[in-house]
Every structure is written in C-alpha cells, then in structure tokens.
C-alpha positions as CSV (number, residue, x, y, z in Angstrom):
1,X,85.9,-47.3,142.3
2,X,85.0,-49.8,140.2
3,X,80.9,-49.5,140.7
4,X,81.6,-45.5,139.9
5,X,83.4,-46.7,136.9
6,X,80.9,-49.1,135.9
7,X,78.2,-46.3,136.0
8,X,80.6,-44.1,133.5
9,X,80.5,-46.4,131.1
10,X,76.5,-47.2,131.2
11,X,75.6,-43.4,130.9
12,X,78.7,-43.6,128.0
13,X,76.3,-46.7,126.4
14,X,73.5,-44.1,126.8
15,X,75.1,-40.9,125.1
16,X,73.7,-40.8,121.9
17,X,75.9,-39.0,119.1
18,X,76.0,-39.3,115.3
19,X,78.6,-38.1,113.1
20,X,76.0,-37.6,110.1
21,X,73.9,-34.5,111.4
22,X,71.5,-33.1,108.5
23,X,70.3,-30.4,111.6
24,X,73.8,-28.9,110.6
25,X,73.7,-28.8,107.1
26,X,70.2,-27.0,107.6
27,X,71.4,-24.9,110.1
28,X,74.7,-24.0,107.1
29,X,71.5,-23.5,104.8
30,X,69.8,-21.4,107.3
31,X,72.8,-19.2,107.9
32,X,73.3,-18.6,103.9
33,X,69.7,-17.7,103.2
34,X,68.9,-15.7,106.4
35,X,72.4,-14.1,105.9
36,X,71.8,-13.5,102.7
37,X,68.7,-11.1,103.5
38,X,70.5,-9.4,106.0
39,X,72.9,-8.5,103.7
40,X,69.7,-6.7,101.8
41,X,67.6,-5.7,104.6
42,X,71.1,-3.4,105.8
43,X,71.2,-2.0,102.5
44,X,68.6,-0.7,102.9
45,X,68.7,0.7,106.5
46,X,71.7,1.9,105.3
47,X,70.2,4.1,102.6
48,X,67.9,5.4,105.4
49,X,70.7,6.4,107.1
50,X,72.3,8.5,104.1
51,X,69.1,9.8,103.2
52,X,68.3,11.4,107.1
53,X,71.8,12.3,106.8
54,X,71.5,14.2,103.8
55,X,75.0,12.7,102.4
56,X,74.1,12.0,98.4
57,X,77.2,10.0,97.4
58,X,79.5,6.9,99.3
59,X,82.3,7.4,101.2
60,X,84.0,5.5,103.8
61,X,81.7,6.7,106.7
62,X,78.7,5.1,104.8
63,X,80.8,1.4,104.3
64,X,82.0,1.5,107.8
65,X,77.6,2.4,108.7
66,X,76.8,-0.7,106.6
67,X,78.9,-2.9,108.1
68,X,77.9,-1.8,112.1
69,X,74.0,-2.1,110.4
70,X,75.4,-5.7,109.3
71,X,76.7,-7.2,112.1
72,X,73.5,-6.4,114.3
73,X,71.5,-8.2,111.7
74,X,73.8,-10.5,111.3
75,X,74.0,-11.5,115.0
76,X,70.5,-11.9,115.1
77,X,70.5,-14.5,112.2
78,X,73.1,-16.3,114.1
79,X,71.2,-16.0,117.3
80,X,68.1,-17.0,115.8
81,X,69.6,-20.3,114.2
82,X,71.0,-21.7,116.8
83,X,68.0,-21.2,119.2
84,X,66.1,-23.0,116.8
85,X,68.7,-26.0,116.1
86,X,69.2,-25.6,119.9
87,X,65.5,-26.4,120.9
88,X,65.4,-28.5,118.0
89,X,67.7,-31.2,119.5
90,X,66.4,-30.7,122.8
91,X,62.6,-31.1,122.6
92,X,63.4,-34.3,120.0
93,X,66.7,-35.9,121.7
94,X,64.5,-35.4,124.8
95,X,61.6,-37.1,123.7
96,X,59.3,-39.5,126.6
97,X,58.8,-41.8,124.2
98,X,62.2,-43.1,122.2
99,X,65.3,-41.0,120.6
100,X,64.5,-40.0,117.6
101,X,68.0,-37.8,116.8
102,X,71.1,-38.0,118.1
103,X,74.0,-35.6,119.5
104,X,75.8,-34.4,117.1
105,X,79.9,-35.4,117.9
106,X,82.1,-33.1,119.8
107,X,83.5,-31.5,116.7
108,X,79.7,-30.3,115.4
109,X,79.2,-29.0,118.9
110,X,82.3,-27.4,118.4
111,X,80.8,-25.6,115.6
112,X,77.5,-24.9,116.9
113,X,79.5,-23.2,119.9
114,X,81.9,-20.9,117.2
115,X,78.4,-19.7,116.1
116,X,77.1,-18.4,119.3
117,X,80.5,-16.7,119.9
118,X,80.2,-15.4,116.3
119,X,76.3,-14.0,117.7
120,X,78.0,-12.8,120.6
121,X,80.9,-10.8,118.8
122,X,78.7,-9.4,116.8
123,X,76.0,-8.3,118.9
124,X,78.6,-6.3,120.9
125,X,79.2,-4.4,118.3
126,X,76.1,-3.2,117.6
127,X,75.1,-2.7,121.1
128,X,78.4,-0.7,121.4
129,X,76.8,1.0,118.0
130,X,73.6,1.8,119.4
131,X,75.3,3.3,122.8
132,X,77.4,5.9,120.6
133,X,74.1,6.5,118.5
134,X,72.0,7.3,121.5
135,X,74.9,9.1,123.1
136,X,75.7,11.4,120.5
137,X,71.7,12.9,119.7
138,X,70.9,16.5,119.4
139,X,68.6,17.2,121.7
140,X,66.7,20.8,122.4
141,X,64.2,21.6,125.2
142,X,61.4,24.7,123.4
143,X,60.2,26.7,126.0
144,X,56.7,28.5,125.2
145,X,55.9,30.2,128.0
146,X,55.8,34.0,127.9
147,X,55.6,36.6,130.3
148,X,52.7,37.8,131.9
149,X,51.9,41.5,131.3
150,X,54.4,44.7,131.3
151,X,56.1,43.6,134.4
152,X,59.8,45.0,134.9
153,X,62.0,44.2,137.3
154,X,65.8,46.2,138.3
155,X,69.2,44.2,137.6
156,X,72.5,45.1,138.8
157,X,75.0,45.3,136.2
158,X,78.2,46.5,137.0
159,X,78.0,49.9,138.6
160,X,74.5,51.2,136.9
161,X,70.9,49.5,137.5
162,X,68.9,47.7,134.4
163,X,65.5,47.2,133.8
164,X,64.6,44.0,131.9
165,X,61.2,42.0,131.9
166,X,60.2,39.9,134.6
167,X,62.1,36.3,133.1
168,X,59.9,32.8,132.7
169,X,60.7,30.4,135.3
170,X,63.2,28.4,134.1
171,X,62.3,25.3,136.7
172,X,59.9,23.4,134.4
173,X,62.5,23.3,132.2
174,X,64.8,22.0,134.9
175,X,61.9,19.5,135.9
176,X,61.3,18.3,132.2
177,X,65.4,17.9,131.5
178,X,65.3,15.5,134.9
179,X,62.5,13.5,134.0
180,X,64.1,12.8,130.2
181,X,67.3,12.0,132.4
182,X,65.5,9.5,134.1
183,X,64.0,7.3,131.3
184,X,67.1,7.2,129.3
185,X,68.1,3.8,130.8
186,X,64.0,2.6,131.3
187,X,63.4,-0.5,129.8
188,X,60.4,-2.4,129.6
189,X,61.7,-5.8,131.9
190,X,63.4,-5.4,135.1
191,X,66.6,-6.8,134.5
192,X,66.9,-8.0,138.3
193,X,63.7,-9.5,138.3
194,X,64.7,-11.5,135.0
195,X,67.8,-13.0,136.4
196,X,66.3,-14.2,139.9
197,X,63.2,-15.8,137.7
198,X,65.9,-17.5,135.3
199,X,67.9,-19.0,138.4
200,X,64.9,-19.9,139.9
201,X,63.7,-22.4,136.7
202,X,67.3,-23.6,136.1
203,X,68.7,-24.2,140.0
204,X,65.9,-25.0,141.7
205,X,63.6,-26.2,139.4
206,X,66.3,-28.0,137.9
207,X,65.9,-27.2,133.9
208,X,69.4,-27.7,134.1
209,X,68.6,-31.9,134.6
210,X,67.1,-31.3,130.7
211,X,70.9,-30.7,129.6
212,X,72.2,-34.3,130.5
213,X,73.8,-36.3,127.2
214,X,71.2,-39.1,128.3
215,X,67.9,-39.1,126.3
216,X,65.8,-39.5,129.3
217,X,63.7,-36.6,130.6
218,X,63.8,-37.8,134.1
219,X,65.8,-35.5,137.1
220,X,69.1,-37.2,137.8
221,X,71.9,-36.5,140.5
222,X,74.2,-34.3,139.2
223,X,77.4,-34.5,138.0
224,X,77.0,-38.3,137.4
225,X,76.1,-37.6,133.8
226,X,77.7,-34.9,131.7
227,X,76.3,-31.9,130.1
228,X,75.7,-31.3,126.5
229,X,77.0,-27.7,125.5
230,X,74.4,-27.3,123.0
231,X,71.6,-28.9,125.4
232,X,72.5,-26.1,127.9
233,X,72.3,-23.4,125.5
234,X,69.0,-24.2,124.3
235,X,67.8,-24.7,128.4
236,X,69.5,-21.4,128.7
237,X,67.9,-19.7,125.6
238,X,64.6,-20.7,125.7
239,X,64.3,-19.6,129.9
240,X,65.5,-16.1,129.6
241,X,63.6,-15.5,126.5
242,X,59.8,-17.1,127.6
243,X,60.8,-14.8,131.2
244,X,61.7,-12.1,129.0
245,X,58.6,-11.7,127.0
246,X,56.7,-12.5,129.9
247,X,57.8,-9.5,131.3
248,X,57.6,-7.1,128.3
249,X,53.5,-8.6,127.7
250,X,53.1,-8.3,131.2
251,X,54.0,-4.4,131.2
252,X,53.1,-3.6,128.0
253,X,49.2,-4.9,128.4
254,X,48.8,-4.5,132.4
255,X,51.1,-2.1,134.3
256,X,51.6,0.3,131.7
257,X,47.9,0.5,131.3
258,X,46.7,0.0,134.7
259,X,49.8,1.3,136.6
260,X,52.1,3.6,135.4
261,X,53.6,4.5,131.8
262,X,56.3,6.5,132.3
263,X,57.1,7.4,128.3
264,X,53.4,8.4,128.4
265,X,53.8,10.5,131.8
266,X,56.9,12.3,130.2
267,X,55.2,13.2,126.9
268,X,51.9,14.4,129.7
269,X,54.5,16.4,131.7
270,X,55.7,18.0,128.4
271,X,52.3,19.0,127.8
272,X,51.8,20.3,131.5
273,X,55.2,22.2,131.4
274,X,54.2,24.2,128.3
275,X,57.9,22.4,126.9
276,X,58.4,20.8,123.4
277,X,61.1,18.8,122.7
278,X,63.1,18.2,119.8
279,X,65.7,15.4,119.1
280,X,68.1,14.9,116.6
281,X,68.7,11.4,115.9
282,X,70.7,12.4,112.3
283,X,71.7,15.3,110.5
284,X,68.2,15.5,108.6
285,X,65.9,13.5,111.0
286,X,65.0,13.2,114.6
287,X,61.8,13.6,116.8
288,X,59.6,16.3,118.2
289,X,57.3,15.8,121.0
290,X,54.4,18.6,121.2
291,X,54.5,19.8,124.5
292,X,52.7,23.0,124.2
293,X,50.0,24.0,126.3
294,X,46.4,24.3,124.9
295,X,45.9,27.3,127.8
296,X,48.9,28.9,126.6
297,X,51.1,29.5,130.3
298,X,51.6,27.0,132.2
299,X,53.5,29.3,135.5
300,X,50.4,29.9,136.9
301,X,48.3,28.9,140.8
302,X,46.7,25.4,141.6
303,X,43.3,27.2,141.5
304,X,43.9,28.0,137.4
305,X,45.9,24.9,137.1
306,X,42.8,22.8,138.1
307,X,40.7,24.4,135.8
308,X,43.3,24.4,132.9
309,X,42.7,21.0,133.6
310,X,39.1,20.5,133.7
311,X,39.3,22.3,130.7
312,X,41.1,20.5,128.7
313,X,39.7,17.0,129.9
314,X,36.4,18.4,127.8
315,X,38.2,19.5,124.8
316,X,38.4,17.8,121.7
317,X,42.3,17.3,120.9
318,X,43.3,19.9,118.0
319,X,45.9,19.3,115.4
320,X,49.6,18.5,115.9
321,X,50.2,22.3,115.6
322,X,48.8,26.1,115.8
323,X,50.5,27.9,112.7
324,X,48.4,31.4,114.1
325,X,50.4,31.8,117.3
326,X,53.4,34.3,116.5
327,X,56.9,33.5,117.4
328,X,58.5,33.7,121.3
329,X,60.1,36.3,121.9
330,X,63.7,36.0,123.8
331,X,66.7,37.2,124.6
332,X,70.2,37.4,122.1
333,X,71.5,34.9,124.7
334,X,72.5,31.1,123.2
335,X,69.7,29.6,125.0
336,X,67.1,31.8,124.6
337,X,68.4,32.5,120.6
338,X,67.7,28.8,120.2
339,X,64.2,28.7,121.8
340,X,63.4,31.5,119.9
341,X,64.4,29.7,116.7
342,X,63.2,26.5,117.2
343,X,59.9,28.2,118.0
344,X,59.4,30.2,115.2
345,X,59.8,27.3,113.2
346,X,57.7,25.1,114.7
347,X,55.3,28.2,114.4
348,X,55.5,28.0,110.7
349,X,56.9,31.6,111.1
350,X,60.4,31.0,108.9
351,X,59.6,30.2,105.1
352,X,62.4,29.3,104.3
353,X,62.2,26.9,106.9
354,X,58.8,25.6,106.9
355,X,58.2,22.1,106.6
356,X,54.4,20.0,106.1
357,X,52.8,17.4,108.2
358,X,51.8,13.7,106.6
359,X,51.0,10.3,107.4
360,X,54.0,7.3,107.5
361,X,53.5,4.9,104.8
362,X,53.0,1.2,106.2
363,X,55.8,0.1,104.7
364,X,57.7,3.0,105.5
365,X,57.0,2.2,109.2
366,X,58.0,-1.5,108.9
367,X,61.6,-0.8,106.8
368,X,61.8,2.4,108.9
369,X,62.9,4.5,106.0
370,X,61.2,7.7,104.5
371,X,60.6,7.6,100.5
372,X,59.2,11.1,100.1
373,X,62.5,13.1,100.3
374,X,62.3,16.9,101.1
375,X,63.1,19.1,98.7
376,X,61.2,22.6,99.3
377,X,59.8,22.3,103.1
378,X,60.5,19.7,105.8
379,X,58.5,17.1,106.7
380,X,56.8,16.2,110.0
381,X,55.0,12.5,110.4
382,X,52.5,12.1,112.4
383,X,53.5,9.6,115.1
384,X,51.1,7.7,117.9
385,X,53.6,4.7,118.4
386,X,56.3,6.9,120.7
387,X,59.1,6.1,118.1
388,X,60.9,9.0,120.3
389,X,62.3,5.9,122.1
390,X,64.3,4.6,119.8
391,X,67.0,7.2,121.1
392,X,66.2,5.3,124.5
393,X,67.1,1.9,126.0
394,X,63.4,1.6,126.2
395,X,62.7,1.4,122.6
396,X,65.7,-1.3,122.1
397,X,64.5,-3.7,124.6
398,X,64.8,-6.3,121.8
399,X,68.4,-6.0,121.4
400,X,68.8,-5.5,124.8
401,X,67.6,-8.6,126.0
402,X,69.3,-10.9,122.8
403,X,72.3,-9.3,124.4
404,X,71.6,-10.1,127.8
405,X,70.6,-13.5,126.3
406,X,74.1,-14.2,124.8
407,X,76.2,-13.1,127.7
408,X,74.8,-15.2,130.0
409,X,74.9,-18.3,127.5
410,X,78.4,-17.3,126.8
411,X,79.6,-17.3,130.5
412,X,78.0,-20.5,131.1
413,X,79.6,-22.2,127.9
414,X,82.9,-20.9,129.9
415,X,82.2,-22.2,133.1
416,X,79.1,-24.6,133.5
417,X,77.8,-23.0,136.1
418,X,74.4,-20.6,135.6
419,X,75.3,-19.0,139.2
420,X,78.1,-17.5,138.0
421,X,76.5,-16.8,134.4
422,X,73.3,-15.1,136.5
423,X,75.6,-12.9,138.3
424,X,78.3,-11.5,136.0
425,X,75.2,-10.9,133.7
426,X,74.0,-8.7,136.4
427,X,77.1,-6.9,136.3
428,X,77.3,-6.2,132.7
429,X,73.7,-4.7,133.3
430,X,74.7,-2.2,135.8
431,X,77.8,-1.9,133.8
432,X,76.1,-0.5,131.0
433,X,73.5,0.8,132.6
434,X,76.2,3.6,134.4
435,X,78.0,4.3,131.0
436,X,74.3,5.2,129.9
437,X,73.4,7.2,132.4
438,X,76.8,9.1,133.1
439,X,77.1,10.2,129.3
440,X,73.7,10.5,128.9
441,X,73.8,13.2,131.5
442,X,76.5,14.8,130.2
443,X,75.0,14.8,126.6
444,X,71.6,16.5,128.1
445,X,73.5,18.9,129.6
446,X,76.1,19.6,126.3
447,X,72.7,20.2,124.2
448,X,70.5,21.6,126.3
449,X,72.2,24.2,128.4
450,X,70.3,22.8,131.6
451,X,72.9,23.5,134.7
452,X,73.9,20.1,135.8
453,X,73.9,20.9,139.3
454,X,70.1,20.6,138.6
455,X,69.8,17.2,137.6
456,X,69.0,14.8,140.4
C-alpha cells in the first residue's frame, strides 16, 4: 500500500498544470473571430438558398434555414479550435526534450470539454439537416428511347381488344433507379475499415500511452498514471482524421482511377441506358445528368451494341445538348406525361420554358451561390466536378467524417475506453446508414414512379 501510494504521489509531482493558460484565451479569440465569419459565410449560403428557392422576401422559414446553415458552420469552428489547441498541448506538453507548457487545471479542461460537446450538438443538427435535405429531393428519371417502327401490338381491355404501339422497355429504367439506389449511402472511406485502423494505432500501438498527465513520451503501464481529457481528444482527433484522409487520397487518386468509380459508372450507365436524370435539390435548382444516347436507342442486340460502342469510342464528344431532336412522344399517363415534359424541355421544344447553358464563375463555385439570376430562360451550368453528389452521402464525406470524429471523441470523454468509443461509433454508422437507405428508397420510388418491388 504504501509503495502504490508512494508512486501516486511521484506521478502527482510530475503532472504539470497551470492555472494561467494564454492557449485558452487564444482559443476564446479563435472562437470570436472564426465565429464571427461563420456568422457571414451562412449569410450568405443562406441567400443561395432563397435565391434557388425563388422566395424574394424573409420569413420564418428563411431564419429557421440560417440558423441550421449556422450551426454546421459553427460546429466546424468549434471542431476546428479545439483540434488545434488539442494537438497544440500535446505535441508541446509532450516534448523529448523538456516541458515547455503546462496542463491547463481541471476547471479549463472543463471548458475545453463544454466546447466539444458544444461541436458535437451542433454538428447533429446539421447532419440531421442534411438527411432531411437529401431525403426530401425531387428526383425524375427521362426516358429517350422510342419505338422502333409502326409496330402494334393487341391489349385486352375490358371486354373489347385495343391496339396500341409496341411500349419501350421499361427495365433500363428499373436498372438505372437501382443503381442510383445503391450509391445513395456511398462514401468515399469505408467506415469499417476506419474504425479497425483507428483501434489498431490507439490499443495496440498504444497512442493512447501519449494521453498520460506526465510529460514524458515514453509507453508506461496503464492505469498507474491518469489520463488527460484533453490529451485523449487530441490522440483521438488527430488518428481518425490522418486515417480518414488517408482513405479519401487513397480512393480519390488510386482506386477510383485504377479500380472502380462508381459516380462515374452511374453517370456511364445513364449514357448506356439512353436515361437522363433530373434532381431537384430546391424549388429553382437541382442537377441534370445527360444520359442520352449519341445512337439514339439503346433496346437493341449485343452485335449493334458493340458497335454503338466502337462508335462512339471514335467520336469526338458533342455539346451538353441536341436542340434539333423533336420531343418524345408518350402516353396521357403520369409517368409518361412527365417524360414527355421533361423531354421537350430539355429539347428546347417549350419557349416559354427554355433555359441557356454557361460556365460557373470561380467564385461562384467556391461560395456555391449563383449571381446571374434567371429572369427570361433558365439556366444550365456546365458541370465536370459531379456536384450531383451533394444530394448523396458521397459528396458530404467531410461532414460525415467530422461527425464520426465527434461521436467517437464524445463516447470516449464518457467512458475512457476507445473499445467501446470504436464500437458504438460503428453503430451510429449503420444507424444512419439504414435511415438513409430506407427513406431514400422510399423517396425514389415517391418521385419516380419506379415499382418498388423492383428495387434490389
């Protein structure tokens, strides 16, 4: 008892704190400044909003927007402050060579934890926001296909026989509403992947040692010294985010290029299917992928397929759209009245609802807000970058992972243990991941008139 006691009070000798931590005051600073824009920069997201809207004045709908926009950008401030005080104290407290800050006293720690719960809060809500977003899009499948010749086939209906046209096949539809149902919840990590690499680095190769209140670097037994809260966050942070973009270089620049993109496949398959999708993000704005064929049909035999193919391989791409092809002709049917709509429009074939193609401003793409507003005809930008995915968990990876980030920080503030951190965090993740899918499904379906019973 005594020699157990005796070590207690030389690693209590060794625990350096200080009650006069500047790293506090500039982390106060940091939080006014950096709030401070945020306040701006959701302004002005939030004027992007009303203008894809279409809503001129301010109402309560547009206050309670601003202040979802806010508290994303204000959880990333707070994130982003204490990662950086965080890994602050621990590369300098940690230093080989002597300590060159102190700990700040349990009550500063208690601050620095209120901001991380504060980042926490606050990012739920805007990942809660960005669900109901992506859950609630408009989203329209274009089918150009046409029938072949003056073929005529004999319906029963009722007690009398009708001829109609031989129908399209309505299967490539079917095969492009599964693939879209399949990269709703593709991100670019794999989230089981992340949590197995994190363990790894903090269990086994024993990060965790780095969190001890004792400024030397050097593994200890544990549970002989105690852990400093903010020490652990910092371990925490800076493992799951160095994995995490790890991961997203390592798709982005290798698999994706090498292997398999599956945005890039879907927008292919689009082309392939003779099927152009259009999705409604707002009122006034969304995103149209040009699937339509270069050959014109795409039900056809593997023989013509192949050389559709070859074909097209030697042609030079064309522009975004073909203004001299005349509108599809359908049925009065809802699904078929809305192909026929949406086609005719994108056929330039409705002027009063024609619209013009241009070229995103740089700074339009970095604020993500249009200043040429529409007044006569629509406008169409030109996009390479896949911003389509923003209506996807692909193109939120960022937040997504922050998230991810903060839950698993949170947990282990709560219970000291990254076990049990690593494995509710993988709950939450197939938590969310469900909800996704399951109203994302039901959303495709709601919009797009595809039979569920079709969807794998």
């Amino acid at each position: 008892m005594s020699r157990h006691r005796g070590k207690k009070q030389e690693y209590q000798r060794k625990s350096y704190t200080s009650k006069s931590t500047p790293t506090m005051k500039m982390a106060e600073i940091a939080l006014g400044v950096l709030g401070s824009l945020a306040l701006l920069y959701s302004l002005v997201k939030t004027a992007g909003w009303k203008r894809r809207e279409g809503s001129p004045g301010i109402d309560l709908q547009t206050i309670v927007k601003f202040l979802l926009f806010y508290a994303g950008d204000l959880a990333n401030v707070f994130f982003a402050v204490t990662v950086g005080i965080g890994v602050y104290w621990l590369i300098f407290f940690k230093a080989p060579s002597a300590v060159t800050i102190r700990l700040p006293t349990p009550e500063k720690e208690y601050n620095f934890i209120t901001y991380v719960s504060c980042a926490f809060a606050l990012k739920v809500i805007h990942l809660l926001h960005k669900l109901a977003s992506q859950l609630s899009i408009d989203i329209f499948f274009i089918d150009w296909e046409r029938p072949r010749g003056r073929g005529y086939r004999t319906l029963q209906v009722g007690t009398e026989p009708k001829s109609t046209m031989s129908p399209v096949s309505i299967w490539r539809t079917y095969f492009v509403a599964n693939e879209w149902n399949e990269i709703q919840t593709l991100r670019k990590t794999c989230p089981a992947f992340q949590i197995m690499a994190v363990l790894f680095f903090l269990e086994v190769v024993h990060f965790e040692d780095l969190a001890t209140v004792n400024a030397s670097h050097v593994p200890i037994v544990k549970r002989e010294i105690p852990w400093h809260q903010i020490l652990r966050y910092s371990i925490a942070c800076t493992t799951w985010l160095t994995i995490g973009f790890l991961q997203i270089f390592f798709f982005a620049s290798l698999y994706e290029r090498f292997v398999k993109d599956k945005i890039k496949q879907f927008v292919d398959l689009c082309s392939v299917s003779n099927i152009s999708v259009l999705i409604l993000s707002s009122r006034c704005f969304g995103y149209y992928i040009h699937g339509r064929s270069v050959h014109g049909y795409a039900d056809t035999n593997m023989e013509e397929m192949s050389l559709n193919l070859k074909r097209e391989a030697k042609k030079v791409p064309s522009h975004l759209l073909d203004s001299s092809v005349n509108p599809v002709e359908q049925s009065i049917k809802a699904y078929h009245t809305m192909n026929k709509f949406l086609s005719a429009f994108i056929d330039h074939a409705n002027r009063e609802t024609d619209y013009i193609i241009k070229d995103k401003l740089l700074v339009e793409k970095i604020i993500s807000m249009e200043f040429l507003e529409p007044m006569e005809k629509s406008i169409f930008y030109n996009d390479d970058a896949y911003s389509f995915t923003d209506v996807l968990y692909y193109g939120n990876e960022a937040s997504l992972l922050i998230f991810d980030t903060l839950f698993f920080c949170i947990v282990d503030i709560a219970s000291e243990s990254y076990v049990l951190a690593a494995v509710l965090t993988y709950f939450q993740q197939r938590f969310f991941k469900m909800i996704r899918s399951i109203a994302g499904r039901k959303n495709l379906v709601a919009k797009t008139m595809v039979d569920d019973r079709f969807l794998l």
